[in-house]
ZAVEXKE-796983 format. One record per residue (C-alpha): residue number from 0; residue in one letter; x, y, z. Coordinates in nm, 2 decimals. Layout:
! ZAVEXKE-796983
NUM	a	X	Y	Z
...
//
This chain:
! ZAVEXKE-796983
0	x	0.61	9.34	-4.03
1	x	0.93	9.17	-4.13
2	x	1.06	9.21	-3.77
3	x	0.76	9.05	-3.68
4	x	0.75	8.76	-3.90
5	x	1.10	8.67	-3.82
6	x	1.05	8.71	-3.51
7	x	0.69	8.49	-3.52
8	x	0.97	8.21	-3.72
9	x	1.23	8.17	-3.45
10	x	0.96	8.08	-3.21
11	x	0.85	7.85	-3.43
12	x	1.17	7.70	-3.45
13	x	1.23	7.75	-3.10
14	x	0.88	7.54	-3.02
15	x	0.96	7.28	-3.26
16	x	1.26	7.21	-3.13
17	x	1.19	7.20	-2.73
18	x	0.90	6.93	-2.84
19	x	1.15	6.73	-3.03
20	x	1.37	6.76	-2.69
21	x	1.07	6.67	-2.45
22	x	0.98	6.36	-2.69
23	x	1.27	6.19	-2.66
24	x	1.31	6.28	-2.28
25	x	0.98	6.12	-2.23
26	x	1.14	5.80	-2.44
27	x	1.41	5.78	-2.28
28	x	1.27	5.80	-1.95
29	x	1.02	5.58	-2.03
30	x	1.31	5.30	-2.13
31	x	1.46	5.33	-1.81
32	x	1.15	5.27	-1.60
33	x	1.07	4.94	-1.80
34	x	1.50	4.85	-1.70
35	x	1.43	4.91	-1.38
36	x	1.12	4.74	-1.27
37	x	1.28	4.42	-1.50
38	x	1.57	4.47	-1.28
39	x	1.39	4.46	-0.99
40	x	1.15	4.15	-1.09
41	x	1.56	3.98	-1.09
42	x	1.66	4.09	-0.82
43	x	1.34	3.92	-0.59
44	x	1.42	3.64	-0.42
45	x	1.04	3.44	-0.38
46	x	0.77	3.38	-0.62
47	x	0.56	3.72	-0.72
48	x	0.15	3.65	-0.66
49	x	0.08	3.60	-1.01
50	x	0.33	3.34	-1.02
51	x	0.08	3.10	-0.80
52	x	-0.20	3.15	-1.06
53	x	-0.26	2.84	-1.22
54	x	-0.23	2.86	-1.63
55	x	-0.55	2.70	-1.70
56	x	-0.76	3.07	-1.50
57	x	-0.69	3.24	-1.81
58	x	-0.53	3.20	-2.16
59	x	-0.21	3.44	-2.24
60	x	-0.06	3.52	-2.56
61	x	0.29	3.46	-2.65
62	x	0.43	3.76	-2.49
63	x	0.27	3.64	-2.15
64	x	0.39	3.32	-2.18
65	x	0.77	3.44	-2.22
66	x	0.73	3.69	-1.97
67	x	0.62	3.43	-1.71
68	x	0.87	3.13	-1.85
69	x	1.13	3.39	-1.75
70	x	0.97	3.47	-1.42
71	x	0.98	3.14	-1.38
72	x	1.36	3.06	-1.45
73	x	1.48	3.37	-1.24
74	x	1.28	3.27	-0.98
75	x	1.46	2.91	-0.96
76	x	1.79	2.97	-1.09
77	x	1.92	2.89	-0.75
78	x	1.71	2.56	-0.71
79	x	1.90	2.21	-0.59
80	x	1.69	2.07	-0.87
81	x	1.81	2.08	-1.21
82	x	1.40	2.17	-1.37
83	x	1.16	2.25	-1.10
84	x	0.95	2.00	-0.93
85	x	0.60	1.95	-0.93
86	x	0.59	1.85	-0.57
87	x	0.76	1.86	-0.28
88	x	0.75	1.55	-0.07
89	x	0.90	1.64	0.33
90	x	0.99	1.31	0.47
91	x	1.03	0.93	0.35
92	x	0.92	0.73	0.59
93	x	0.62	0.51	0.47
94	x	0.42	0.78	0.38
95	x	0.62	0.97	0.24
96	x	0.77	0.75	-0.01
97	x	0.48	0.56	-0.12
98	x	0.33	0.89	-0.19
99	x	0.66	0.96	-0.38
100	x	0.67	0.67	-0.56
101	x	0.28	0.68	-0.71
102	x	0.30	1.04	-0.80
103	x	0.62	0.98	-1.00
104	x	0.46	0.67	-1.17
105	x	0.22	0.91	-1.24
106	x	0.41	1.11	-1.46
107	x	0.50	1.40	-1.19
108	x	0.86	1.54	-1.11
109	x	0.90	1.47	-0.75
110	x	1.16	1.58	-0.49
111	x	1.16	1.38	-0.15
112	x	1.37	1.55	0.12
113	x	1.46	1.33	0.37
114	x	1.66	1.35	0.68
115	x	1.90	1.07	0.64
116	x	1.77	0.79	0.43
117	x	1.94	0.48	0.57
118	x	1.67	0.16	0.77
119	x	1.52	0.42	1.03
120	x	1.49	0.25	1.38
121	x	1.17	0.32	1.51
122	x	0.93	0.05	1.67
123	x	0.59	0.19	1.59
124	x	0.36	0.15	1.27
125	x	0.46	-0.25	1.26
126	x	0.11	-0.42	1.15
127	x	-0.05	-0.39	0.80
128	x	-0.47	-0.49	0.86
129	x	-0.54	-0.69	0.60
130	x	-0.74	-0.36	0.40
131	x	-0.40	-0.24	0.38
132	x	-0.23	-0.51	0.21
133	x	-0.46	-0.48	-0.06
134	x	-0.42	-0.12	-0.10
135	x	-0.04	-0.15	-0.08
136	x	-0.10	-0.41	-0.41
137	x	-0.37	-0.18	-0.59
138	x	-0.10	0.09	-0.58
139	x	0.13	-0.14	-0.73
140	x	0.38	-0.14	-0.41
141	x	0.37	-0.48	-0.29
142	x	0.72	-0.52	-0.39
143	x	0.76	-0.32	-0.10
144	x	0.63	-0.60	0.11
145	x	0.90	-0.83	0.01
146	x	1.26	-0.92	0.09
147	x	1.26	-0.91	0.46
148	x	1.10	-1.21	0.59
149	x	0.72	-1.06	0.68
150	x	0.47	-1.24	0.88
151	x	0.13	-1.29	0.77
152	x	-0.12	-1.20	1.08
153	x	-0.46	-1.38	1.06
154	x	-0.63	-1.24	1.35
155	x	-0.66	-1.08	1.77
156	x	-0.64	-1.32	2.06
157	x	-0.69	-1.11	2.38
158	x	-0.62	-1.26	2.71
159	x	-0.80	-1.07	3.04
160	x	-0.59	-1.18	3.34
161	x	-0.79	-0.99	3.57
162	x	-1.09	-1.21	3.53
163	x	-0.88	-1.50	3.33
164	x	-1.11	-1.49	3.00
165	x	-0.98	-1.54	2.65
166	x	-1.14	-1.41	2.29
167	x	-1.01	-1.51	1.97
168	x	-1.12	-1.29	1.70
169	x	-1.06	-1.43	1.31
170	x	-0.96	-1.17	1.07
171	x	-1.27	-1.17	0.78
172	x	-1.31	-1.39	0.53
173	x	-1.31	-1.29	0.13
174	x	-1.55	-1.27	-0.13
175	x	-1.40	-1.61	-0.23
176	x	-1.43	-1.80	0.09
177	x	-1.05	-1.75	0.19
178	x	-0.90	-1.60	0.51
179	x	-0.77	-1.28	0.44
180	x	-0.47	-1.18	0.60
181	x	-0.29	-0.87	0.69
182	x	0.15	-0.83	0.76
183	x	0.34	-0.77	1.09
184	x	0.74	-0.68	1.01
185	x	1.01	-0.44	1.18
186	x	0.89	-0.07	1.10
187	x	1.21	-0.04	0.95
188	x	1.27	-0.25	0.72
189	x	0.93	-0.17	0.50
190	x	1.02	0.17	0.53
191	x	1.36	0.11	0.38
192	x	1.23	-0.13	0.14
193	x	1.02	0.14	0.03
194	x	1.25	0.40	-0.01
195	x	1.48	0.16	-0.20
196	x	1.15	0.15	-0.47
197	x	1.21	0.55	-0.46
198	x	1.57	0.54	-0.49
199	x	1.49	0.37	-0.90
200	x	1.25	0.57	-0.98
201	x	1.34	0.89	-1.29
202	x	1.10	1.09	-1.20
203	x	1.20	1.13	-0.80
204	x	1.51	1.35	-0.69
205	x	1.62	1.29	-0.36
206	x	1.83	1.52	-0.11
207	x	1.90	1.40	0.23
208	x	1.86	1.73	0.44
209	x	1.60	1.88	0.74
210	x	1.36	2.07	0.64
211	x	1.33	2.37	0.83
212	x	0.98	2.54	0.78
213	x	0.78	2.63	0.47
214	x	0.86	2.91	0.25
215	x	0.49	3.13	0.20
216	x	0.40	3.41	0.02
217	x	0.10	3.62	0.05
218	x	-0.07	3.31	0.22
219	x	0.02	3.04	-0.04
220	x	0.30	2.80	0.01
221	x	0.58	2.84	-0.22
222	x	0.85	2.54	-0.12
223	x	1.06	2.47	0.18
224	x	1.40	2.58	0.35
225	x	1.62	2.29	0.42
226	x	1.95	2.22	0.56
227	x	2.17	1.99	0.38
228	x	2.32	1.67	0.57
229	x	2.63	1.67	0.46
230	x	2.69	2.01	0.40
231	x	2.50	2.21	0.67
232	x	2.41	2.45	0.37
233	x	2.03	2.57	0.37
234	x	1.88	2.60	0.06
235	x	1.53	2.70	-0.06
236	x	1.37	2.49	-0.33
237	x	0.99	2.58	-0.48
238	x	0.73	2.38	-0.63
239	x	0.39	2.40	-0.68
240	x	0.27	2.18	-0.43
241	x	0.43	2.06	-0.13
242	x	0.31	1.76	0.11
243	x	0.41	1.77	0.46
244	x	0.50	1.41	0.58
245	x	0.73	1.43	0.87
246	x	0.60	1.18	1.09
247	x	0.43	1.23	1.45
248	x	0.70	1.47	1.59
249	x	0.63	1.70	1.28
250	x	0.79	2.05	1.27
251	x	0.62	2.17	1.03
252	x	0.23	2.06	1.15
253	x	0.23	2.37	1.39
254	x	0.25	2.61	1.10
255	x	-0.08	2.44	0.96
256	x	-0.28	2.32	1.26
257	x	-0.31	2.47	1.58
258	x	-0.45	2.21	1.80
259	x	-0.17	2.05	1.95
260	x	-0.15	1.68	2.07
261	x	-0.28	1.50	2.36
262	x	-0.05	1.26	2.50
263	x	-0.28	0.98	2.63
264	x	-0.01	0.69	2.76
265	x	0.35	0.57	2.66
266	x	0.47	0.26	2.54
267	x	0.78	0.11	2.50
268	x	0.92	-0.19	2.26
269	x	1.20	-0.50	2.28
270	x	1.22	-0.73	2.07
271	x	1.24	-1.11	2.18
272	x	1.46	-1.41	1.97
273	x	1.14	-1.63	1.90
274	x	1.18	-2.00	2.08
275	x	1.09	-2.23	1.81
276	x	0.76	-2.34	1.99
277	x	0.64	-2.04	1.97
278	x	0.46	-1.96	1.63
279	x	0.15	-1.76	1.64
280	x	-0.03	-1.58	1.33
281	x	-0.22	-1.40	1.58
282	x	-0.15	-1.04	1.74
283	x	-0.15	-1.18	2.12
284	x	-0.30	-0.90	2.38
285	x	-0.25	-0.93	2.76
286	x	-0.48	-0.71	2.99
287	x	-0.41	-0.61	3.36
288	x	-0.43	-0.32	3.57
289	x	-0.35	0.00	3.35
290	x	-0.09	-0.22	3.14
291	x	-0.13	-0.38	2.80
292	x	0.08	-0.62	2.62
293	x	0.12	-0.68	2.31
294	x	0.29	-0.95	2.08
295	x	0.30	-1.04	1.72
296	x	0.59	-1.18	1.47
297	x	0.81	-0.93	1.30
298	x	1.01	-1.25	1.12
299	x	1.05	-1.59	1.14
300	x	1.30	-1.54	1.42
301	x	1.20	-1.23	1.62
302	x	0.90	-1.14	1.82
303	x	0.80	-0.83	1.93
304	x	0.68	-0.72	2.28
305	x	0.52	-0.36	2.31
306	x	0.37	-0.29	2.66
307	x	0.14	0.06	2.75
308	x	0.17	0.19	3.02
309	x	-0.08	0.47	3.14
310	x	0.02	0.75	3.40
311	x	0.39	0.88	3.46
312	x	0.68	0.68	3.28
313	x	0.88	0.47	3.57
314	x	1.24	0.61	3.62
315	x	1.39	0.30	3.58
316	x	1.21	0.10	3.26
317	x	1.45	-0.23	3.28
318	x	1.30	-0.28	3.66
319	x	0.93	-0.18	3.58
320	x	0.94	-0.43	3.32
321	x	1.10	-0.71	3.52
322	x	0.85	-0.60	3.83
323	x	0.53	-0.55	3.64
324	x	0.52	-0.76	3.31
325	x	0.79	-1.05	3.37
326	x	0.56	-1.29	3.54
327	x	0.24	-1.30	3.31
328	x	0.48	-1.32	3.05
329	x	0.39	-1.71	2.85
330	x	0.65	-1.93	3.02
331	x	0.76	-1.98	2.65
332	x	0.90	-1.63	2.65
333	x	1.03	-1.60	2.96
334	x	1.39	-1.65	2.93
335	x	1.43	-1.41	2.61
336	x	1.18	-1.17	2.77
337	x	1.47	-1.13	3.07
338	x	1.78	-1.18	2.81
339	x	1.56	-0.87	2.55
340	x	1.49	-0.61	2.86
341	x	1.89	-0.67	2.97
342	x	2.04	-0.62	2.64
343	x	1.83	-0.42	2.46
344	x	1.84	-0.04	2.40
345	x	1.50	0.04	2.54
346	x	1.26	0.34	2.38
347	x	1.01	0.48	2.50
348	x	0.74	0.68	2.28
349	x	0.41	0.89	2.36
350	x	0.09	0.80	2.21
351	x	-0.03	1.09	2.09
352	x	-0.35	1.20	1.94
353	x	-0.52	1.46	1.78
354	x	-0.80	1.45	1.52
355	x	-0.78	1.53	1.17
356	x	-0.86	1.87	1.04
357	x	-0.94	2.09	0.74
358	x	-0.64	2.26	0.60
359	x	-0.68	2.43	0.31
360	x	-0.37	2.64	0.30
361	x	-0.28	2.67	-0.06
362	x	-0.01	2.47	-0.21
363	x	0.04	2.22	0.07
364	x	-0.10	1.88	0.20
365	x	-0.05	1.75	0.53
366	x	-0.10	1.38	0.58
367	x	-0.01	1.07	0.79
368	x	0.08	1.10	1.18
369	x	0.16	1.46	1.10
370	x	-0.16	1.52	1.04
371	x	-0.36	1.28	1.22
372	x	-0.25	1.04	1.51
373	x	-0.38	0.78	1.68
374	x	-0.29	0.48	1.91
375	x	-0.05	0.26	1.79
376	x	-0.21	-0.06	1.90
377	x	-0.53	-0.01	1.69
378	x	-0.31	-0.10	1.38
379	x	-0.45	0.13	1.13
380	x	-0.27	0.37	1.07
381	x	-0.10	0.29	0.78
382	x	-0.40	0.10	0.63
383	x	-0.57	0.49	0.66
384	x	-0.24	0.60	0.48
385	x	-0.22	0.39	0.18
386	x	-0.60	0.46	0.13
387	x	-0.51	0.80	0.17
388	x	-0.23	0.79	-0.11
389	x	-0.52	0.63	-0.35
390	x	-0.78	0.87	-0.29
391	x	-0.55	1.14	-0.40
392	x	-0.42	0.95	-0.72
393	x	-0.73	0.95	-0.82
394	x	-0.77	1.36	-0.75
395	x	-0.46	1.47	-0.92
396	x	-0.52	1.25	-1.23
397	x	-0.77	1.51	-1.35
398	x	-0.55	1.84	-1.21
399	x	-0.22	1.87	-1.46
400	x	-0.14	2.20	-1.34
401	x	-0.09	2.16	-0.94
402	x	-0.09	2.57	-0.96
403	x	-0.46	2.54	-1.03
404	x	-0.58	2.67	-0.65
405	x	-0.88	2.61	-0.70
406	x	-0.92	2.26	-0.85
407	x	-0.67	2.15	-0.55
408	x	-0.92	2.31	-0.31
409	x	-1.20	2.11	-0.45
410	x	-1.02	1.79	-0.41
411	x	-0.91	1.91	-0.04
412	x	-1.32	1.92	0.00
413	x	-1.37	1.61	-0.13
414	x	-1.11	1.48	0.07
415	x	-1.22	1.56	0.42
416	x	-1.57	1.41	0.32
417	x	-1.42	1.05	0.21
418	x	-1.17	1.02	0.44
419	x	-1.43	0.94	0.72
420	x	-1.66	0.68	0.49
421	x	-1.35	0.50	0.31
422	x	-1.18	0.42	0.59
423	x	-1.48	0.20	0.73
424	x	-1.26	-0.15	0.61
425	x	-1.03	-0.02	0.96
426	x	-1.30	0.11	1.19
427	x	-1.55	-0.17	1.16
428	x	-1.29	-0.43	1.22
429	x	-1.18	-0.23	1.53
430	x	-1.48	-0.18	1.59
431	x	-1.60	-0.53	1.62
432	x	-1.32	-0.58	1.82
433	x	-1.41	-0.35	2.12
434	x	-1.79	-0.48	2.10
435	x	-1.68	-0.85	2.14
436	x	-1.45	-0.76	2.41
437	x	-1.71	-0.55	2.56
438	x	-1.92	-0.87	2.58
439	x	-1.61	-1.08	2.73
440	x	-1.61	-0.84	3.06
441	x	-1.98	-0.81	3.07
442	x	-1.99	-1.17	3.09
443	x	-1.71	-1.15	3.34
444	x	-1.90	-0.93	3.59
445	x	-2.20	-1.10	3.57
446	x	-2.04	-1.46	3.59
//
């Protein structure tokens, strides 16, 4: 029996012991899993899922919140910005900026990417409807308007000089009984003058640099890649939401919409030295054949001369002009008309269009030409833009947290169902237009 019971007492011991042992190896091995997969959470480079969902789907306790402040600062210890930025804006041209420059007055961290923002030289996107103007005031950018010598436009005269009719068509009158009156100007100084506005503002970071594509995760947009300018270096940056506004020859639209643009005619663009008797606050039209010409004031001084031409572009643009347009030019404009084709560095440019579409992608917005394009003769497209900027104002006011899917979603839905109805000060304007001109050649036919 005593052989027994010590016997019976070292295993005891012996049991007591190996548990002790198998504890702590269960500890310790615990330990190191929880160093590992912390380890690993450094060590990713993009945004885990849960990093997309919006605060406001749930509320988290104090040990949440650290956790995810700490996703959040490994996650963007390698941003160009020195806090991250609640939006992305991919371009500055007049889109892109104003869109800057009323999110930022709104309180939001904004970084505008640009490619290089000196006075871009582009000739399209030159006349402000008179809808437009006001919107530019109401979002408290008409400062933008100033500074370069403007021209106010006051209305269409169209000349047929196939069957020698004229039509002058009067922009509307206000509320008050006054003429209301839209802007004509070189593209390129409003879009400077409005990235100047951006340049002052606290709340907008700017880094002049291509952006390359957009960085996604698990079908959300995350940021962009971008090249510097000046460096060549690429760099990621990531924000919450990021708004595509790179213009008509968009590099990024093709990763968001899949229809691609119809090229429907070219137009090119000089510029004339205005004689001093000529002085129109009209946009002047000239019909013939399958040419249009158009010309309206960009200053006191200049006038500018764009002509459409349907079919294949002419090899040689200099002679095409002198052949085809020189002698229905006004006699007024003839002599700079030759000295502006001669000296001037001429462009040419596709008209491209393609309809606007849902994209609901989440954490990006596409807008402008890169998202819907037109003809540039209607003049109104950056009327649609500015009304653009305000409808969304208005949605993000009541959306604090732009990781909130959901609520951006909604106001995407709303969005596509406005657009069409608050756009009507452009389209019924234009639309008048063709109508009365419609009447002009039936008149002609019949006469």
């Amino acid at each position: 029996m005593s052989t027994f019971a010590h016997l019976y007492k070292m295993s005891e011991d012996l049991v007591f012991h190996s548990t002790k042992e198998i504890l702590l190896t269960f500890v310790i091995i615990f330990f190191l899993t929880l160093l590992y997969q912390r380890a690993s959470r450094k060590s990713k480079p993009m945004l885990s899922r849960s990093r997309r969902m919006p605060k406001s789907r749930g509320a988290m306790n104090k040990q949440e919140a650290e956790s995810l402040e700490m996703t959040y600062s490994d996650s963007f210890s390698n941003s160009t910005a020195e806090e991250e930025p609640e939006m992305i804006v991919v371009g500055a041209g007049i889109l892109g900026a104003a869109f800057a420059v009323t999110m930022a007055r709104e309180g939001r961290k904004v970084l505008l990417i640009e490619r290089d923002m000196k006075e871009p030289d582009q000739f399209a996107g030159e006349v402000l409807q008179p809808g437009g103007y006001e919107l530019l005031k109401e979002l408290d950018l008409g400062e933008g308007m100033e500074g370069f010598d403007a021209c106010p436009v006051n209305g269409y005269k169209v000349e047929d000089l196939k069957y020698k009719d004229t039509i002058t068509l009067p922009l509307p009158m206000s509320e008050n009984k006054l003429q209301k009156n839209g802007r004509s100007f070189l593209h390129g100084r409003f879009a400077y003058s409005l990235r100047k506005i951006a340049m002052k503002e606290p709340n907008i970071k700017i880094i002049e640099g291509s952006v390359t594509r957009l960085l996604e995760e698990d079908g959300y947009v995350i940021g962009v890649l971008y090249k510097e300018k000046d460096t060549g270096n690429v760099k990621e940056v990531h924000a919450p939401l990021t708004l595509v506004a790179d213009g008509l020859f968009s590099n990024l639209r093709k990763c968001l919409i899949s229809r691609k643009p119809t090229v429907t005619s070219h137009f090119t663009g000089i510029i004339l030295k205005t004689p001093p008797e000529w002085k129109s606050t009209s946009l002047e039209l000239m019909l013939f054949d399958t040419l249009i010409v158009f010309f309206y004031q960009l200053s006191s001084t200049e006038t500018r001369v764009m002509i459409n031409i349907k079919g294949d572009l002419p090899r040689n643009m200099r002679d095409y002009l002198m052949q085809n347009v020189y002698h229905r030019v006004p006699e007024v404009l003839k002599e700079p008309f030759v000295i502006a084709v001669q000296n001037d560095r001429l462009k040419t440019m596709p008209a491209r269009y393609f309809p606007a579409v849902a994209v609901d992608k989440p954490g990006v917005l596409i807008m402008g030409e890169a998202y819907n394009g037109r003809h540039p003769l209607t003049g109104g497209g950056m009327s649609i833009i500015l009304n653009d900027i305000k409808m969304w104002r208005t949605f993000l006011k009541d959306i604090p947290d732009l990781y909130d899917d959901e609520k951006i979603f909604q106001a995407k839905q709303k969005f596509y169902r406005l657009r069409k109805d608050s756009c009507t000060f452009v389209v019924m304007y234009l639309l008048k237009f063709c109508m009365d001109f419609l009447l002009l050649q039936m008149k002609s036919y019949f006469d």
